[in-house]
N, C-alpha and C positions, 0 to 999 in steps of 0.2 A: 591119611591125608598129610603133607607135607606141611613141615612148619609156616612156609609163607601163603600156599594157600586157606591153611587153619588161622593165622592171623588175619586176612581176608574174612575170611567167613565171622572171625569172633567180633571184626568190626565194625561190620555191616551189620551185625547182632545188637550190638553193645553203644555204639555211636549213635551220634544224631546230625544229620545236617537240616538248614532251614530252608525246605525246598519256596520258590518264587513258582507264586498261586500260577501265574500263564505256565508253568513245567509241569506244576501238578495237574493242575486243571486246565486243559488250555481251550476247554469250549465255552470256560465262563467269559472270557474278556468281551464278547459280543453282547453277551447279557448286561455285563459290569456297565456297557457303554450306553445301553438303553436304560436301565436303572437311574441313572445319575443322568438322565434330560430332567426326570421330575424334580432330582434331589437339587439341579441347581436353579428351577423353577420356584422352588423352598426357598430356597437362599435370597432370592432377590424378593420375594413377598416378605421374608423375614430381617430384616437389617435389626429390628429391635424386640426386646422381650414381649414388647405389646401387640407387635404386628406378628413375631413367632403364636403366644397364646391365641391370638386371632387367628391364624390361618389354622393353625390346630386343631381349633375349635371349628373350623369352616368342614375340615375333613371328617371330623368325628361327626357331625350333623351326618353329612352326607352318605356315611356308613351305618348311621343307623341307631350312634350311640341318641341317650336320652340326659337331662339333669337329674344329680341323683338327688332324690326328697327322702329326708327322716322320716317323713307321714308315708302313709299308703302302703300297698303288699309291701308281702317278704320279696326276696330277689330271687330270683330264678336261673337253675344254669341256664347258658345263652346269655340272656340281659348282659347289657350293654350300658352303662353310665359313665356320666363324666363330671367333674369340679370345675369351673373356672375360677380361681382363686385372683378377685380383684383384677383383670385383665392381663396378671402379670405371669400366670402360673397357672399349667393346667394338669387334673389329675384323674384318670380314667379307667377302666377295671373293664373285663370279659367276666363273667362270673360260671365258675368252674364245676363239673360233676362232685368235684370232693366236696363237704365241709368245709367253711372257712377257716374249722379247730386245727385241720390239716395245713393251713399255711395256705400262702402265695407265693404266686412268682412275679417278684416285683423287678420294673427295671427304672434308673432311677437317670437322667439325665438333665443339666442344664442349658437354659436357653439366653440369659444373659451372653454380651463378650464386651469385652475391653473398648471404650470408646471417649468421648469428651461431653461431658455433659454444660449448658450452659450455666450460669450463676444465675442464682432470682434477681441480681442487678445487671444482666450483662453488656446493656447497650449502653457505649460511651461512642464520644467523637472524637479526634486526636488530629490537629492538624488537615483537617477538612476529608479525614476517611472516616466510618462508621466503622465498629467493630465490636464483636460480641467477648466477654469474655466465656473462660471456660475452665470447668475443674476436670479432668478427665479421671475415669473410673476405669478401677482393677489396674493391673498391671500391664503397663508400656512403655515402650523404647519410646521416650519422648520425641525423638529428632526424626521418627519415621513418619510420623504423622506430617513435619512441614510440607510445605509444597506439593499438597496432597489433595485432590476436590474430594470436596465434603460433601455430603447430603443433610438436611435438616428433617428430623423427626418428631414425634413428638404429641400429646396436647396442654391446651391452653384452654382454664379455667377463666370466666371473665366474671367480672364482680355478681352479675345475676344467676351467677352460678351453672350458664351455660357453659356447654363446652367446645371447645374448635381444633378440630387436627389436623394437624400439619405434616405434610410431607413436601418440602423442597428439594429440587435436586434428582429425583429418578426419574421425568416424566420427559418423553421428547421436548424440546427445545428450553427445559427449564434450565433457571440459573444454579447455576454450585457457588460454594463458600471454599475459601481455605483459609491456614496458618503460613506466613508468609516466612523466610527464610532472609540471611543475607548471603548478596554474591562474595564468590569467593576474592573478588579485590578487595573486598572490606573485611575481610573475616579472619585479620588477624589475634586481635585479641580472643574473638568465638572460638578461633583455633587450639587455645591455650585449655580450653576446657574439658575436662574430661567426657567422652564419649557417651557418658550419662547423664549428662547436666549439658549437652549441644544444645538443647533447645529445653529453656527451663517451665515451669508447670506454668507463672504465669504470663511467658511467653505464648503459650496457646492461642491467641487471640483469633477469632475468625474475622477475616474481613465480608464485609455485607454490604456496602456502598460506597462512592464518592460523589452524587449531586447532590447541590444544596435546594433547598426549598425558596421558590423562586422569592424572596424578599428580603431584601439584605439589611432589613436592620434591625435582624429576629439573630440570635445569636446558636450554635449549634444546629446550622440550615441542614444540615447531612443526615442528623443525626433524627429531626423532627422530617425530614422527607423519608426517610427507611421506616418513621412510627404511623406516618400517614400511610403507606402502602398497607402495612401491616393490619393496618384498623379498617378499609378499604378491604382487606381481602378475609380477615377473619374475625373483624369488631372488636378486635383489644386494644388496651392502651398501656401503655409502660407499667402501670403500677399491676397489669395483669400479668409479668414472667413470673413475680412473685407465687403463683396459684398455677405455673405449670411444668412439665416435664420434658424439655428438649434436649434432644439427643443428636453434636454432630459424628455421623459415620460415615465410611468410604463410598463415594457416588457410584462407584462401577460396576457393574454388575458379574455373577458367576461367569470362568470363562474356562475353556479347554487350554489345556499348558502343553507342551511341546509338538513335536512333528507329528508324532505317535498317536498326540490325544489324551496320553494315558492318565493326565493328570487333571484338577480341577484346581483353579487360583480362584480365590475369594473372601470375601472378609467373612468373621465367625465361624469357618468348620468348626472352633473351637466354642459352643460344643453343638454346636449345630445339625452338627455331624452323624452325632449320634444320638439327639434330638430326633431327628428325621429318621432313621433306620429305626431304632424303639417305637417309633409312633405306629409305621408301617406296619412292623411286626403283631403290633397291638390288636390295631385296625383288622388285620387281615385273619387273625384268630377267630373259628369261631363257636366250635366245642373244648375247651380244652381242660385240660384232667383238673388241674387248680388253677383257682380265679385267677387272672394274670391283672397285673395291674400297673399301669404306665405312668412316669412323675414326672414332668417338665417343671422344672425346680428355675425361681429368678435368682439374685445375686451372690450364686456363685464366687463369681467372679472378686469379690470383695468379702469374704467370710460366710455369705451363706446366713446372713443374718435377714433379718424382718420378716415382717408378715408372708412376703412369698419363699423364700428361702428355708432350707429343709434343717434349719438349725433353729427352726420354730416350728410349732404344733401342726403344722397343717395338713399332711402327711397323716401323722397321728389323728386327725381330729375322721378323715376318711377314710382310712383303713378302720379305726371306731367304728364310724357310721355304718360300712359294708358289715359290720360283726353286727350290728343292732340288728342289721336286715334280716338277718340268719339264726339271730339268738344264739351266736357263737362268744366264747369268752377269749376276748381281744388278746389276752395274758399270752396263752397258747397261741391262737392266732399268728403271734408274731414271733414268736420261739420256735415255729415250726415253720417262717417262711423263708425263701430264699433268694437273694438280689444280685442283682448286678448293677454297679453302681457304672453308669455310661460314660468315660470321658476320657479327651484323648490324650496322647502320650506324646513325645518331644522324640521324631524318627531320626537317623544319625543321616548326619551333613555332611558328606563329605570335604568342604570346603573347612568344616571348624570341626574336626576329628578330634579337637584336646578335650572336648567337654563331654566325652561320653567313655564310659567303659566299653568298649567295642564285642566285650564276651557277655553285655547284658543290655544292650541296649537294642530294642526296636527298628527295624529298615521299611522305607517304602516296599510293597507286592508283595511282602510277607507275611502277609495275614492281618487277624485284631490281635492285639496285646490283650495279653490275660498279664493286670499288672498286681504282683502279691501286695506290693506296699508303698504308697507313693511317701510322701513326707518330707522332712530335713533334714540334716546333719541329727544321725541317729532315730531315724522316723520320727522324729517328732511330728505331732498332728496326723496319723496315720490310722488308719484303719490296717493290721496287720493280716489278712486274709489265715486261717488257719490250712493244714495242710487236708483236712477233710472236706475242707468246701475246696479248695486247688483240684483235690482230686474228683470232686462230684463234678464240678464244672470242668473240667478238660473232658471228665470221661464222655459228658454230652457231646462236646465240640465233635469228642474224638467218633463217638458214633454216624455221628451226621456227616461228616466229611469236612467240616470246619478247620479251614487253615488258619493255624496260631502260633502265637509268639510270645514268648517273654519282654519285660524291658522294666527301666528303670528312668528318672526324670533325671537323668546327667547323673554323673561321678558324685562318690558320697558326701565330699566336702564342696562341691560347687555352688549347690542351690538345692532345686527341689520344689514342692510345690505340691497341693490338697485337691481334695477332691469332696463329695458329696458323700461319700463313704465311712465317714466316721460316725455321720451323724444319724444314719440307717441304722450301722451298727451299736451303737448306743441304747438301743430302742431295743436290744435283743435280737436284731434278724443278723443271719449270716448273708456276708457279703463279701466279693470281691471285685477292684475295676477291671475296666476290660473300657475296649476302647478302638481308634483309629489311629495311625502312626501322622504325624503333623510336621511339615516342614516351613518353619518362620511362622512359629506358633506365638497369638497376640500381637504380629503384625495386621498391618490394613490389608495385609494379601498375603492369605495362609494355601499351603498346600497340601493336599491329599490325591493318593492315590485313587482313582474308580477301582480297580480290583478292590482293593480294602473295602472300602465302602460297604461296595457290595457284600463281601466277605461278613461285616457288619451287621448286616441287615440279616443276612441266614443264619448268624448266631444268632441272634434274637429270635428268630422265626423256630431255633432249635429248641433254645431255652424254656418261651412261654409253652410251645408243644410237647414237652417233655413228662413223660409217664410216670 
């Protein structure tokens, strides 16, 4: 063999390129397109953590799953349980031919995303408009939220300790809210501001009326006409925001992005995303070798802290519970299982090319990112995936036919950014993330590929099956 055909062959041997899932696979995109009608049916029942663990929970009825009780039999392979943890968090198990001493296969994702939460005092009048204030939760480009319809979420605790839930804003002919913006004839000084601070936190204000209540010599007319509706449609009264939980988020619903199709625009892929493929995967298991068991984890999004969040017991307390059922020792149990922590990754933009290493970073239709390490400046807060669980978990992808990818959350000194994965691994289980590639990730309008998705979805389906 001649030297240039032998360099040929050594590098077709030796190289790697990252082939686009329509090249490798090109009989999935018909699939990927059917897949993701459901996945963007999800999306619009789910705008918030309460309504994701509900719909969750709507699907696990329906498949079969049951509540799991510490009383009553052992568990049996097959069986089927589920946690609803406070509405906000839901956590659900196949239970496996192995022992539980043998481990699970846990997959672990969140359902919180990034949004404006309102204050337990937020109704003020200003000048004869009504307006809510708001603190917004997790991280956001403040100024993208302006001039943006809202939807209102949520419930409302009333002194008798009923409850009333609220959805404004998704229903044919309902009203939306937004944060109002100035035009740019006045937007000199605004101008002067740095691009982080265009629209500042309490500037947020959502607008909610301007008529007054027909008697003029009642003062705040706007403000008592928006509390008369309010009590009129759901029996509260002002001193009731104090006792509830509203949430505003983007009004629009999931929708197809370009000519092609190929893309989904919507608020919360992140992590929605993969929320929805782990559930599926979950659901649709139903001998499998170890117990699999699925986490839709809440506030993510802000540390991962409280009661639903996987930086507290909860987790622990039902992976526990499944080992009482079994008479298995949880110690082991958890030392012998294996996770995939679900959540997606920041896919490179063409438009803003400086904030990513281009030799490690993630693209649209190239698969799910298998990500070693998410973190900071020096992984700080990371879960460092080891190279033996790298290699157990590719070796699955790699048998199944799963198309994957590397990446990294931007260039080392940029930024950076956590995931649910440390706090798994904390616990002793080997984990690594893996995930969807996301373009204008923690805007009101995130993008994802339907290939990935899908691609998504058959990791999972590879992983919980796995021998």
């Amino acid at each position: 063999m001649d030297e240039k055909n032998k360099g040929k062959e050594l590098q077709k041997a030796l190289c790697f390129t990252q082939p686009h899932i329509a090249d490798a696979q090109p009989e999935l995109t018909q699939q990927a397109a059917r897949f993701c009608e459901d996945y963007k049916a999800f999306l619009d029942a789910s705008k918030t953590e309460r309504e994701a663990a509900n719909e969750a929970e709507r699907r696990l009825l329906h498949a079969g799953y049951r509540p799991l009780q510490r009383a009553g039999a052992a568990l049996q392979p097959g069986d089927k349980v589920y946690y609803n943890n406070r509405g906000k968090a839901i956590l659900c198990a196949t239970l496996g031919k192995r022992p539980l001493d043998a481990g699970v296969r846990l997959t672990a994702a969140h359902i919180d995303s990034p949004r404006l939460d309102l204050k337990p005092n937020p109704l003020y009048e200003d000048h004869e408009i009504a307006l809510f204030k708001t603190h917004y939760y997790g991280g956001i480009r403040k100024y993208q939220w302006g001039a943006t319809p809202l939807s209102l979420h949520g419930v409302i605790y009333r002194k008798d300790g009923s409850k009333a839930e609220v959805c404004i804003g998704e229903g044919a002919g309902d009203p939306v809210f937004c944060v109002t913006d100035l035009l740019p004839h006045l937007s000199a000084e605004q101008n002067k501001r740095t691009l982080a601070d265009g629209l500042r936190g309490e500037e947020l204000n959502l607008v909610v009326g301007s008529l007054p209540y027909p008697d003029e010599t009642l003062k705040d007319r706007v403000k008592l006409r928006i509390l008369e509706l309010l009590h009129e449609k759901y029996g509260i009264t002002e001193r009731d925001f104090t006792r509830a939980e509203l949430e505003a988020v983007p009004a629009f619903k999931a929708a197809d992005v370009g000519l092609d199709r190929s893309m989904i625009g919507a608020y919360g892929h992140d992590d929605r995303v993969c929320a929805y493929t782990a559930l599926c995967a979950e659901i649709e298991e139903r001998e499998p070798e170890y117990t699999t068991v699925c986490i839709l984890a809440d506030k993510e999004e802000i540390g991962s802290v409280g009661v639903a969040g996987l930086a507290g017991d909860c987790a622990l307390h039902f992976l526990g519970c499944l080992a009482d059922k079994q008479s298995a020792d949880l110690r082991q149990m958890l030392q012998n299982s294996k996770c995939l922590s679900a959540d997606v990754n920041v896919a490179f933009d063409p438009t803003f090319p400086d904030v990513s290493d281009q030799r490690n970073t993630c693209c649209l239709n190239r698969g799910i990112v298998v990500t070693k390490y998410t973190g900071a400046r020096g992984k700080n807060g990371t879960n460092d995936a080891s190279a033996e669980m790298m290699s157990l978990i590719t070796g699955i992808f790699d048998a199944a036919g799963i198309v994957w990818q590397t990446g990294e959350l931007g260039k080392v000194d940029l930024g950076g950014g956590g995931t649910v994965a440390q706090f798994l691994a904390n616990r002793g289980i080997d984990v690594v993330d893996v995930g969807v590639p996301v373009l204008s990730m923690h805007s009101p309008f995130e993008l994802v590929s339907k290939l990935d998705v899908y691609m998504m979805y058959r990791a999972f389906t590879a992983f919980v099956s796995a021998k």
